[in-house]
N, C-alpha and C positions, 0 to 999 in steps of 0.2 A: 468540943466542936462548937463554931459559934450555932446560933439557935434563931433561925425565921421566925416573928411571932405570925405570921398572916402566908396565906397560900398566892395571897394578890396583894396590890397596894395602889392607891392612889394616888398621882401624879400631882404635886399642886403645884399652882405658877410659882416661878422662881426657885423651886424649891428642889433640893437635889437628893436622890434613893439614898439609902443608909449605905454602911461603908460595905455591909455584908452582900446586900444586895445589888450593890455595883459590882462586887466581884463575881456575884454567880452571873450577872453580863457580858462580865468580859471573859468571864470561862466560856458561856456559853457560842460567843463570838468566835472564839477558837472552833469551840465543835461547827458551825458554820463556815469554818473555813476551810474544813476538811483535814481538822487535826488529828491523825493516828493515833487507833485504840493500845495500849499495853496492857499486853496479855500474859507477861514471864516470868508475874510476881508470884511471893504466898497468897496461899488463900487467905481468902475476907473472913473466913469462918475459924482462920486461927491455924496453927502449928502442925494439925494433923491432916487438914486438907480435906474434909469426909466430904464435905459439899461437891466440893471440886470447883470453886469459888478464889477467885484473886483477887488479891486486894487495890487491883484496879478497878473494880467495879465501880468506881463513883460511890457508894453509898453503903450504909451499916444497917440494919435492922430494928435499930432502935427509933420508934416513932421521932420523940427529940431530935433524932438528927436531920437537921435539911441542911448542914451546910455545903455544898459543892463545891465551895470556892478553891478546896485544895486537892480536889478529887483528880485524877489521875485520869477518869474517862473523862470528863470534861473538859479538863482544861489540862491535861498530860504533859502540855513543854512549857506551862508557865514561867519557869525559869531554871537560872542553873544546868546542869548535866541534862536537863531532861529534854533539852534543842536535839540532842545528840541521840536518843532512845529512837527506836525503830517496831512496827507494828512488828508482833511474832505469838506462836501461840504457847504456849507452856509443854513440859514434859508431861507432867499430870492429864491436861487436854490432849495429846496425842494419843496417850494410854485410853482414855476413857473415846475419843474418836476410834480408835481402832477397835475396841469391844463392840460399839453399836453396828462398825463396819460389818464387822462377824454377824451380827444377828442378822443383817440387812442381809448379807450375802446368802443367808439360808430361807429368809423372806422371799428376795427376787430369784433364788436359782432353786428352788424347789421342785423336783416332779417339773420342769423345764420339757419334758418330752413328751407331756399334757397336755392337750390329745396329739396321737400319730397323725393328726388328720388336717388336710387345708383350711383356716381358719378368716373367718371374712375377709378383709383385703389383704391376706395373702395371696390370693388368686390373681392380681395384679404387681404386687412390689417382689412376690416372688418371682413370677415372670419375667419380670424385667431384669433381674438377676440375671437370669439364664442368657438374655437377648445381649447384656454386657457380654457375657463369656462369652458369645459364639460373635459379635459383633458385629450382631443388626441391628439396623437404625429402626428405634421407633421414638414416637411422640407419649409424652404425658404430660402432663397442667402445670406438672408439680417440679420446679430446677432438680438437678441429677445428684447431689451429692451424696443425701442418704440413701438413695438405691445404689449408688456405685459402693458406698459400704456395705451391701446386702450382697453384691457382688463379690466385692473383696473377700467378706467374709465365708460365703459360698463356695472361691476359689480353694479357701484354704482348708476348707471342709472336705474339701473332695466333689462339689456339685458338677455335675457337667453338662448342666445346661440345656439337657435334654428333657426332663419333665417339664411338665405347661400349668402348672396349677391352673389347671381350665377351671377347678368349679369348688366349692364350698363343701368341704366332708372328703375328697379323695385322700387315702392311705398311702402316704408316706413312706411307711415299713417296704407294702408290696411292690413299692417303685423305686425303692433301695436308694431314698433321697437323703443326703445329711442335714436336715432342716431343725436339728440340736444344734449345730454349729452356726445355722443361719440365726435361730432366735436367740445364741448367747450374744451377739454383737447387740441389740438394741437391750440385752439382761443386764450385762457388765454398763451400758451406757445409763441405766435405771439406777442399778447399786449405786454409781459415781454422784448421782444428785445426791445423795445423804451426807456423805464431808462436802462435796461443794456447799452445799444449806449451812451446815458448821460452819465451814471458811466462812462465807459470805456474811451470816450473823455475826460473829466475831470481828471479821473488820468491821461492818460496821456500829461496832461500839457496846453488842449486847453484852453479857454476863453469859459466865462459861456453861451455866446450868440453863439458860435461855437455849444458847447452842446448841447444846444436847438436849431438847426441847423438841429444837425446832428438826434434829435430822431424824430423829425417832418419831413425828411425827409425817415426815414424806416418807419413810422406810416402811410405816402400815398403812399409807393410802392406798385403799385397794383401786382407784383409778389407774394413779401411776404406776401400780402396779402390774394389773390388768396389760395397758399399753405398751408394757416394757418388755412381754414376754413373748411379746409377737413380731413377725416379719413386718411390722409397718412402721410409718415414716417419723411418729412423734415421738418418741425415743430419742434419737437425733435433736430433733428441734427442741425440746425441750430441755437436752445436756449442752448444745450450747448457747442456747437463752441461758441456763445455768451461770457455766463458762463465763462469757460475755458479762453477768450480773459482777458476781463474786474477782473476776478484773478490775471491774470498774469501780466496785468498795475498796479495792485493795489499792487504787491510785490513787483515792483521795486520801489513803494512809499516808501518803508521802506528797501532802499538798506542801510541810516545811520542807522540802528538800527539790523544788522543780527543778525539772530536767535532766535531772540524774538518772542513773541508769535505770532504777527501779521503777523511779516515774515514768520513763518511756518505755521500761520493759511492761511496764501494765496497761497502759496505752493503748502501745499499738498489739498487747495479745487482747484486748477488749475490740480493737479493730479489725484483727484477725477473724474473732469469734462473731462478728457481727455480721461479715461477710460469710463464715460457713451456717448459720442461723439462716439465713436470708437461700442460701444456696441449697437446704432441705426443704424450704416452706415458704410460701411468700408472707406468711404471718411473720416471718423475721423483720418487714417490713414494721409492726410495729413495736418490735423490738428498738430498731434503729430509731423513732418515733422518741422512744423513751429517754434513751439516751442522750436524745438530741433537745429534747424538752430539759435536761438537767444540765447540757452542756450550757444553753441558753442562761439558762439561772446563774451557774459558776461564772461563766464570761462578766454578767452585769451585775453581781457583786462586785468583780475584781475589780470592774470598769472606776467602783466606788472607793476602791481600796489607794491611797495616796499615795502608800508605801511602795507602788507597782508603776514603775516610772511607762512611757510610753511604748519604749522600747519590748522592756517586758513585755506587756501587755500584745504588743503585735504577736511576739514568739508565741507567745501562750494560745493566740487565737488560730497563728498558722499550725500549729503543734495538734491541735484538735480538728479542725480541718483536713490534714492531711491523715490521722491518724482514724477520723472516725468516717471519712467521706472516702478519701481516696483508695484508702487501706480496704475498706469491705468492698469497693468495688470492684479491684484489683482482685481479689478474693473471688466473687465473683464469677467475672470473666476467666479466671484461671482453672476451675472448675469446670464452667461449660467449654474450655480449647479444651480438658482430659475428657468430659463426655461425650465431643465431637472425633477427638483421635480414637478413644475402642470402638465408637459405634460408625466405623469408616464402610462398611456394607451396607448397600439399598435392601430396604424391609417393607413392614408395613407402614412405617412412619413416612413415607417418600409423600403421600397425597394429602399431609397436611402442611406441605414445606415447596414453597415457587423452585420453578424449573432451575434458576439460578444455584439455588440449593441442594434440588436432588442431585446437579450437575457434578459436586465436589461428592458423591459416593461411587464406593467402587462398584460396578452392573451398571450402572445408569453414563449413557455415551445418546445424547440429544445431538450433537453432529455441528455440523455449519452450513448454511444457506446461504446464495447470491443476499447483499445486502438488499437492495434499491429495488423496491414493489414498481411493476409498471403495470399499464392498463395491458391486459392480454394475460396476465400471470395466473399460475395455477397454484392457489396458496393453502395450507393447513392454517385455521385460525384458533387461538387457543383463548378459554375465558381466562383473563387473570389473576382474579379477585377471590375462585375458589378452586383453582386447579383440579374441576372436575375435569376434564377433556377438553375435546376441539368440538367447534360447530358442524355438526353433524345433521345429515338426511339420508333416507333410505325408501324404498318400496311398500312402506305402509302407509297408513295415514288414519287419521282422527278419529274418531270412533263421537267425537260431541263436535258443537261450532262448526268448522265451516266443510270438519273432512275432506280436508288438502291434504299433503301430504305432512307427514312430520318431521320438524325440526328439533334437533335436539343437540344437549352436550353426550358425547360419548369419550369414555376412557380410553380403549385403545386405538393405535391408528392401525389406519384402513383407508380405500379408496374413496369408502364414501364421507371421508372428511377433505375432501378438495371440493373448491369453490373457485370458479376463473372469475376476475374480475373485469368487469367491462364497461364502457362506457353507457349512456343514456342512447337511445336513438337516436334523438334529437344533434348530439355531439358528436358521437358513433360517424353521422350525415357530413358534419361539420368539418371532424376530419380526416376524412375520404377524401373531400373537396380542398384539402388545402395541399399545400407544393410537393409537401413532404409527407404521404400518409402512409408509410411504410417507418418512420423513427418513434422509436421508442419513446413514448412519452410518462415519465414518474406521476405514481400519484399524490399530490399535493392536500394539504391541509383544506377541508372547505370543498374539497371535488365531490360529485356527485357518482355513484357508482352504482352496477348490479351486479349481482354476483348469483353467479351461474352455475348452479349443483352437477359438478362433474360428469357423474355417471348418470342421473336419471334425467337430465336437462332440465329440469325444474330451476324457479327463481326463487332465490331469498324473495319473501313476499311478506307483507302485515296489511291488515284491514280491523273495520273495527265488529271484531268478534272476541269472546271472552277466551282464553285459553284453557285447556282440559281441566288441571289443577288449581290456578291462580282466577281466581275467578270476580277477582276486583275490577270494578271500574275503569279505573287508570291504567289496569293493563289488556294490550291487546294478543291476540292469536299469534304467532308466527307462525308459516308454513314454507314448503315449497310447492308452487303454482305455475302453469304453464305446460310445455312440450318439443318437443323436439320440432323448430320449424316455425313456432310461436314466439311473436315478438314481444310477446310483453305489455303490461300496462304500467303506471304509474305508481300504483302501491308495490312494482319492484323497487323504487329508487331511494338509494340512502346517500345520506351525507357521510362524510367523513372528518370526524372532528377529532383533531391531534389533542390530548390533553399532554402527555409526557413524554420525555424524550433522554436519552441517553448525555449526560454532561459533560461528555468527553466527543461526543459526535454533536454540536449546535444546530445542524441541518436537520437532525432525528424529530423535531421538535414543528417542523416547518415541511420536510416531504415524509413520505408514508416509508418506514425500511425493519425489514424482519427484523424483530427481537427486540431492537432500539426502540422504538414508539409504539407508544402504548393509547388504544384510538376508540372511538365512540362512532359507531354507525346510527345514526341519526333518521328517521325515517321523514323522508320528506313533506307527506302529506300528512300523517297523524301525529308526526312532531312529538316521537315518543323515542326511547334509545331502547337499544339489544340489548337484554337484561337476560340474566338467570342467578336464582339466588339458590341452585340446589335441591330444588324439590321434583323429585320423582313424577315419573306418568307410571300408570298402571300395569297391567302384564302385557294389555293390547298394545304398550308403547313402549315395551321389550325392557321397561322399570329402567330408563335412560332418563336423563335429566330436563325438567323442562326448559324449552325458550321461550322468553314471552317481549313485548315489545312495553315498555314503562313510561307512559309519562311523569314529569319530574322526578327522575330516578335520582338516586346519590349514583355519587362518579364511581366509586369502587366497584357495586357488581354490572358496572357495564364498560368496562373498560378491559380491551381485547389487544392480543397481539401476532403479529404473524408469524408462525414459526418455521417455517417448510414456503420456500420461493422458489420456484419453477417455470422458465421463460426458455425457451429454445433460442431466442435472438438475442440473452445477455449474451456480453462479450465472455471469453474464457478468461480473462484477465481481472474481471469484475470485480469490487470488494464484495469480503466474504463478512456474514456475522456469526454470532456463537455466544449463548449462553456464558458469562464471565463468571471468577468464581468470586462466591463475595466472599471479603475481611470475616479475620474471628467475630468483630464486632455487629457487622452487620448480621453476621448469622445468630448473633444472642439477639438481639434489636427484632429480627425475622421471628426466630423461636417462642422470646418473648411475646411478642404483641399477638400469635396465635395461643400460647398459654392466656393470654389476656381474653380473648375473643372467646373460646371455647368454656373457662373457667365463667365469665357472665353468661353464658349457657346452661349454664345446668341447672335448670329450674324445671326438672322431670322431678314427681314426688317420692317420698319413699319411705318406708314404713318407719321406721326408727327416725327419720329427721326429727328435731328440733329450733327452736327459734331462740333466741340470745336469750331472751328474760326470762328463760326457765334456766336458765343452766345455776345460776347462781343457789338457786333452794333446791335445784337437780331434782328437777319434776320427773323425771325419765331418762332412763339410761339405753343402751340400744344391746341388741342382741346381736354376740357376734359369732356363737356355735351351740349345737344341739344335738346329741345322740341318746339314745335310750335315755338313762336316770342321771346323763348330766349335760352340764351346758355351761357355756364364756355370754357373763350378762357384763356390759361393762358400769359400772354402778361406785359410784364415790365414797368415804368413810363419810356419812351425814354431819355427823359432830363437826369434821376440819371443815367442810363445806360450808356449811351454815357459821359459825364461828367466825372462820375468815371474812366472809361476805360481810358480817355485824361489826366489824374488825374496820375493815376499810371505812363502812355506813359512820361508826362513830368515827375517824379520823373526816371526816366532810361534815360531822355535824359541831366538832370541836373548832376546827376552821372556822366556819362560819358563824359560832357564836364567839369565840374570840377577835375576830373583824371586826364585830360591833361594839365589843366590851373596849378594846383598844381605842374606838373611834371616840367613847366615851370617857377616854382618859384612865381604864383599868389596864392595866399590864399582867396578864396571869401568866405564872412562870410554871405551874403545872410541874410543882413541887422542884422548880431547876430543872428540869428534862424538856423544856420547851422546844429547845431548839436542837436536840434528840428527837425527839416525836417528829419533827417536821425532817428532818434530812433521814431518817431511816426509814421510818412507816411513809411520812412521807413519799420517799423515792417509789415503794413499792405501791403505794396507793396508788400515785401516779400512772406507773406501769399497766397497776393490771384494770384502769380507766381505759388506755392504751391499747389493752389487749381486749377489750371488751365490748365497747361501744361499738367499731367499726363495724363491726358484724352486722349488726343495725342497718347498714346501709346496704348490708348485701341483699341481692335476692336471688341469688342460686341456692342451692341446698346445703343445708349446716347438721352438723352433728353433735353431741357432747363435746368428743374426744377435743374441738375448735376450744375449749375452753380450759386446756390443759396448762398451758402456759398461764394462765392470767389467774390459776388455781393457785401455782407454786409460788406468783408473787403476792396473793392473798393469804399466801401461809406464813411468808416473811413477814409481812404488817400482822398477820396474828401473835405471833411470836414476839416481835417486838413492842405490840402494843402491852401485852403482857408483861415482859422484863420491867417495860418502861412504870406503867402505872402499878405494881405488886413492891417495887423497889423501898416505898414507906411503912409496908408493913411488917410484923418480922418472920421471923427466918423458916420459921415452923411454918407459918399459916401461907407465907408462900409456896415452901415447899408443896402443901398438902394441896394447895389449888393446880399447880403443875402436874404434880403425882396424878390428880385425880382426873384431868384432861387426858395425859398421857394412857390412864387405867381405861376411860372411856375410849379414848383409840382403837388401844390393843385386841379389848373386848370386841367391838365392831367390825373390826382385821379378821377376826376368828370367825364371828355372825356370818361375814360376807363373804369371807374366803371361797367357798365354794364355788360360787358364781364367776370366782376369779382365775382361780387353777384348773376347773372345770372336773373337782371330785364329787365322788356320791354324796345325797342331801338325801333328807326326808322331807315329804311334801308340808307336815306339821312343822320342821323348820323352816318352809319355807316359808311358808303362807304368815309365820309371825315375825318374820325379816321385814313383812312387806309393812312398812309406816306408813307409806303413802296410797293411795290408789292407783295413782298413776304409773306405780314400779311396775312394769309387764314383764315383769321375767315371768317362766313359764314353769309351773309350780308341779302342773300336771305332767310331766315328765317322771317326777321324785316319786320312789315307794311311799306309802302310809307307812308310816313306825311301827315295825315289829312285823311287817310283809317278810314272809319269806319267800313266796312264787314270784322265779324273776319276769321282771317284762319282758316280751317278745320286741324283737329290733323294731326299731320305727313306730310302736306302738305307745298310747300313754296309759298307762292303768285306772280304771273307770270311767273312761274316756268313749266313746263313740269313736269310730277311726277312722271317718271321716266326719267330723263336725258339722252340724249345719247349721249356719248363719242365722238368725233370729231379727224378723224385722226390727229398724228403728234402733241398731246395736249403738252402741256409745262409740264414739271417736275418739281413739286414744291415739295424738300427734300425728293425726292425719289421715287415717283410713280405717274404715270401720273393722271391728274387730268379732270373729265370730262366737256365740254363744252356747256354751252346751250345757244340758242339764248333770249333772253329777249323782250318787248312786241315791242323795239323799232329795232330788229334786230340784235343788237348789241352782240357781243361775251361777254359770261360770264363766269367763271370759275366756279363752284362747287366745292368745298374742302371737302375733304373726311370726311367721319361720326367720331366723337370721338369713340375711340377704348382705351380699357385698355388692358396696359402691362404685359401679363402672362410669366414670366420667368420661368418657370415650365412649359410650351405646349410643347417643346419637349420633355424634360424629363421624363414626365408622359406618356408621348405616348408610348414612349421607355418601361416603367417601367409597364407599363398595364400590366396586367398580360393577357397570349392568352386564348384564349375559353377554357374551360375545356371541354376536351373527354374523353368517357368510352372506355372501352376496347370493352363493348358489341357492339360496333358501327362498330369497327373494322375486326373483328373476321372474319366477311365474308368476307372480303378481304384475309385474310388467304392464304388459299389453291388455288388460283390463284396464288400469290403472290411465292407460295415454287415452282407451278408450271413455273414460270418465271424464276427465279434465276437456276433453273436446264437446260430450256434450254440454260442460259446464259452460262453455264460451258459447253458445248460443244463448243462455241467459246471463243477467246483470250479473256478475261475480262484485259481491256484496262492496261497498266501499272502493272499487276500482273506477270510479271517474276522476280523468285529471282532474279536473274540479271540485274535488273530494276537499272541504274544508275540516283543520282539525281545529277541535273545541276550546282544546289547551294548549295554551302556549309551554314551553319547555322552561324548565326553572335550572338556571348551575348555580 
């Protein structure tokens, strides 16, 4: 072989690279272009194969040799027959794939039925399981695909849908649920990342012993594997982020052959999988991210490539476009029409989805009303923006401010959500007096109105008093004011201001019409709009929702519509309106932008959260079950963790001192692998940049598990960086650096197992697991070694059995943590109980519907009540002079 004297070389003017080293460029220009690995050769290691090593590797063992120029990983079709070779993996690799699959398989399916019992967020992905089969609609944050696999799976188990995994620890056995068959679906989805990691290495361009490196390395990660044996969603998202990865290697296999069938067959299943990715997780989002950062790259190479006439060059651009854009959106959408057609029953999901919505389930019949609002109508007004209820008043009142009566959002209908609408006095006078004061007149954009609480005769009323709850400034009291026979003052009078209108009706937009426009009561004198953003009154306000009146409000929580129109003098002929059913589209658009709205919510604390910059050195892990002497901590192998992380760090610290050596006229070829390193580690570095940062921006609540994906493509740049840089040395001392990563793995697999499968531990093993301080699994559960009195259920042994908290405790990831003495004196920590993540606890709080009251309950309140407001009109009722000036003007 020829022989590199230098690792670098010097560029000088005029002067051109030796003949050696232009060829390992223009080898290297291939693998840049996304030249297919061959993988179907003999081993590199000779005739008997022992390595399991081909002699496609690119390289020999013998220091002396650098020369790549006729390497077969490098530069594979440099000519001849070898245009015509195709990526493939060998007999020998399928054999040795298959043995690690076996090991893997006894890895991930082990003791599977560990513990009988509800394990953290199964108490949610299981449920929802159930809610498919029986086919009620509910809401969660998270797109439907991998719960509809939890479903499917569930179906074929035998589940029927009837258990509720209400809560963290219920027995399985005693409720005769098949939840073995529910947690082999995301087992078998675990085992599959181990030949995907192969495939994936392999295409792109490692060494067959790298391979098997790299899948026996995700095969002992006790995270993934943790993850993978539970009813939750990362399982899924993480097999086809896999999927998706290990396509997208496998098409730049066949970058000499475009458009062939292979080439579009990897395409568009990379398109495929990027849409089912996306459809488990919205962290697919930065899956597709990835993708689309490398798509970028490929395109303006080619852009450079001469030999890719223009024509080309279009196909190639429409070819990714449609295969990486249109194809996962298609994906998508396809997904949520199947999660809309099973979940065709009204449930609890109905009150985070507009009337329009709940309208296409089966129970839910909203009706039709006279279109055309006129002054005299008796209307049901609903808030838009949170589908609490209608505007609603009743026979209590305030208990703070100005104790009028109250106004509020209430859930269901009832009488005392009608309000007649009616004119001003002033107008009311106006037309009396004109020709015609008996014609129906519409109410128009800009009219002035009062509206007139059905049953207790009270007025929609605002003055400036602070409201029970909301107790800002800017916003005022809403009540209902006045009496049966009472005319009214000025703080009754609102505008009405159309902001929307139905696009098929153009008048919707210009007069006031049930369903179609959508409108803003404007308070005329404090120039504040009818607001509620969902927050409760107390018991004395029967826990119904507040109204409050906003200066400079945003349009969304004050923007209202009428639903229920009632006029004795519309014609019978009248147009009718009705709730229309919207598009698949619009109902993902709907779905979506409330998973949007909800998931920027959740910023309630919780014991196990985490923040992005710990995940990397995997400061803490969180706890996902606990019974007597054992427990599910979820907890990474340290070795892959930390390694990968150092993995990536040096491929950005190589980067950026070869930018400079470059600039300075050095070219390091990084022994011929240069332009390997950048497209393999590379791509994964890339990615798990990708999967990592964003998070950064969030500020709802995060977990480990967020960092699961960006883990697996941290293990691809480990593995690769490895193959790539050991490849000079020889064959022994690489072996023995692989062997002895792989030894430390395995070892670790075994250490942590415990905490993973959730078998008996000794508290001495635990307590010397713990490297860090910060590891809070809970140690006090475990016997001491050589215990033979077992523990009593729920008890910990030497423990205090109820602990008590110790001033000034340390904060471990957010909430202090309590202190006990142990038998020896000595301070100990207790870590908090595993707790599962309800992303829905506020939401549902909010969306409870309040108690339901009768009118008859109220009634005797009555005549007290008219008695009050009457002596109230002998004094100033606070802010009721017409000439009540407001302070602020109204901002849209």
């Amino acid at each position: 072989m020829a022989h590199l004297e230098s690792m670098r070389y010097r560029k000088q003017p005029g002067g051109n690279a030796g003949h050696d080293e232009a060829t390992v460029i223009s080898g290297m220009s291939s693998v840049a272009a996304g030249t297919p690995t061959t993988l179907d050769s003999d081993d590199a290691y000779g005739a008997d194969g022992a390595a399991g090593l081909n002699s496609d590797l690119g390289y020999s063992y013998e220091k002396k040799d650098l020369d790549f120029s006729t390497s077969s990983t490098l530069a594979p079709f440099a000519a001849g027959d070898r245009q015509h070779q195709r990526f493939c993996i060998s007999r020998n690799q399928w054999i040795t794939l298959g043995f690690i699959v076996l090991a893997a398989a006894y890895v991930r399916l082990w003791r599977l039925s560990n513990p009988a019992q509800v394990v953290f967020d199964e108490v949610h992905f299981g449920k929802f399981a159930g809610k498919y089969l029986n086919g009620t609609y509910f809401f969660d944050v998270h797109p439907p695909l991998a719960k509809m696999m939890f479903a499917a799976a569930g179906r074929l188990a035998g589940y029927d849908g009837v258990f509720d995994f209400k809560s963290i620890g219920l027995d399985y056995i005693a409720a005769n649920v098949p939840y073995i068959g529910m947690r082999l679906m995301p087992a078998l989805l675990g085992l599959s990342m181990v030949p995907i990691t192969y495939v994936t290495l392999a295409a792109l361009g490692h060494a067959a012993d790298a391979c098997a490196l790299g899948a026996l390395l995700v095969c002992f990660e006790n995270a993934l594997l943790t993850q993978s044996r539970l009813i939750l969603l990362d399982a899924s998202l993480i097999f086809f982020t896999g999927l998706t990865v290990m396509f997208w290697a496998l098409f730049f296999t066949e970058s000499h052959r475009p458009f062939g069938n292979r080439w579009w067959g990897y395409l568009m299943l990379t398109g495929v999988n990027l849409g089912n990715a996306l459809s488990c997780k919205w962290v697919g989002l930065f899956l597709i991210a990835t993708v689309g950062v490398w798509t970028v790259k490929d395109l303006w190479e080619k852009l450079g490539d001469l030999s890719i006439s223009p024509g080309q060059y279009v196909r190639h651009f429409v070819a990714r476009a449609v295969a990486l854009i249109v194809v996962p959106v298609v994906v998508y959408l396809f997904w949520f029409q199947v999660h809309f057609s099973v979940l065709h029953k009204s449930g609890d999901g109905n009150a985070f989805m507009s009337p329009e919505f709940q309208n296409t389930l089966d129970g839910v019949n909203l009706g039709h009303t006279p279109r055309d609002v006129y002054f005299g109508s008796r209307v049901r007004i609903r808030h838009d923006a949170t589908n609490a209820g209608y505007l609603h008043s009743h026979l209590s009142n305030y208990e703070t401010g100005s104790k009028q009566q109250q106004v509020t959002l209430y859930g269901f209908r009832d009488d005392n959500n009608y309000w007649v609408l009616t004119r001003t006095e002033a107008d009311e006078e106006a037309h009396q007096n004109s020709t015609n004061p008996h014609e129906l007149q519409q109410i128009k954009d800009g009219d002035t109105v009062r509206l007139l609480h059905w049953r207790t005769h009270r007025r929609l009323h605002s003055h400036n008093e602070r409201p029970p709850v909301t107790t800002n400034d800017y916003q005022n009291e809403v009540s209902g004011y006045g009496w049966e026979g009472f005319n009214g003052d000025s703080n009754d009078h609102w505008r009405v201001q159309i902001l929307e209108g139905d696009s098929s009706i153009p008048d919707s937009k210009k007069k006031l019409m049930a369903i179609h426009s959508k409108f803003r009561l404007i308070h005329v004198n404090q120039r504040c709009a009818l607001f509620s953003n969902r927050k409760k009154l107390p018991k004395w306000g029967h826990e119904q929702v507040e109204v409050s009146c906003m200066k400079s409000a945003k349009f969304p929580k004050t923007l209202w519509r009428v639903e229920s129109n009632i006029n004795e003098n519309i014609p019978a002929k009248a147009p009718l309106a009705e709730y229309r059913r919207p598009s698949l589209i619009e109902k993902v658009l709907e779905a979506t932008a409330v998973m949007w709205r909800v998931n920027n919510g959740l910023t309630k604390s919780h014991p196990y959260e985490s923040r992005p910059h710990t995940w990397p050195w995997m400061r803490r892990g969180m706890a996902f079950w606990g019974s007597d002497n054992r427990s599910i901590y979820l907890l990474g192998t340290p070795i892959i963790w930390w390694l990968s992380f150092v993995a990536v760090i040096i491929f950005a610290g190589v980067q950026v001192v070869m930018f400079f050596r470059d600039r300075r006229g050095f070219h390091d070829r990084l022994l011929g692998a240069r332009e390997r390193y950048m497209e393999s580690v590379g791509f994964s570095s890339v990615g798990w940049v990708l999967h990592w940062v964003p998070f950064f921006l969030m500020g709802r609540q995060l977990f480990l598990h967020h960092y699961l994906p960006a883990l697996w493509l941290a293990i691809l740049a480990l593995v690769g960086s490895l193959d790539l840089f050991t490849r000079r040395l020889s064959r022994k001392v690489r072996q023995v650096i692989m062997f002895a990563l792989l030894l430390a793995t395995v070892r670790m697999y075994f250490q942590y197992s415990h905490i993973a499968y959730g078998s008996p531990w000794t508290r001495q093993g635990c307590e010397r697991s713990k490297w860090l301080k910060s590891w809070d699994y809970d140690c006090f559960r475990f016997p001491e070694l050589g215990a033979t009195t077992p523990v009593a259920p729920g008890l910990k042994p030497n423990v205090p059995e109820v602990p008590m908290p110790t001033a000034g405790a340390p904060d471990i990831g957010g909430e202090p943590v309590a202190i006990v003495r142990n038998k020896n004196g000595e301070a100990q920590h207790v870590p908090p109980p595993a707790q599962n993540f309800d992303p829905l606890e506020h939401e549902n709080k909010l969306n409870e519907p309040a108690p339901e009251i009768h009118q008859d309950h109220l009634n005797s309140n009555s005549a007290k009540l008219d008695l009050e407001m009457k002596k109230k009109a002998t004094t100033v009722e606070p802010g009721s002079s017409d000439t009540a000036v407001a302070t602020n003007e109204e901002h849209e």
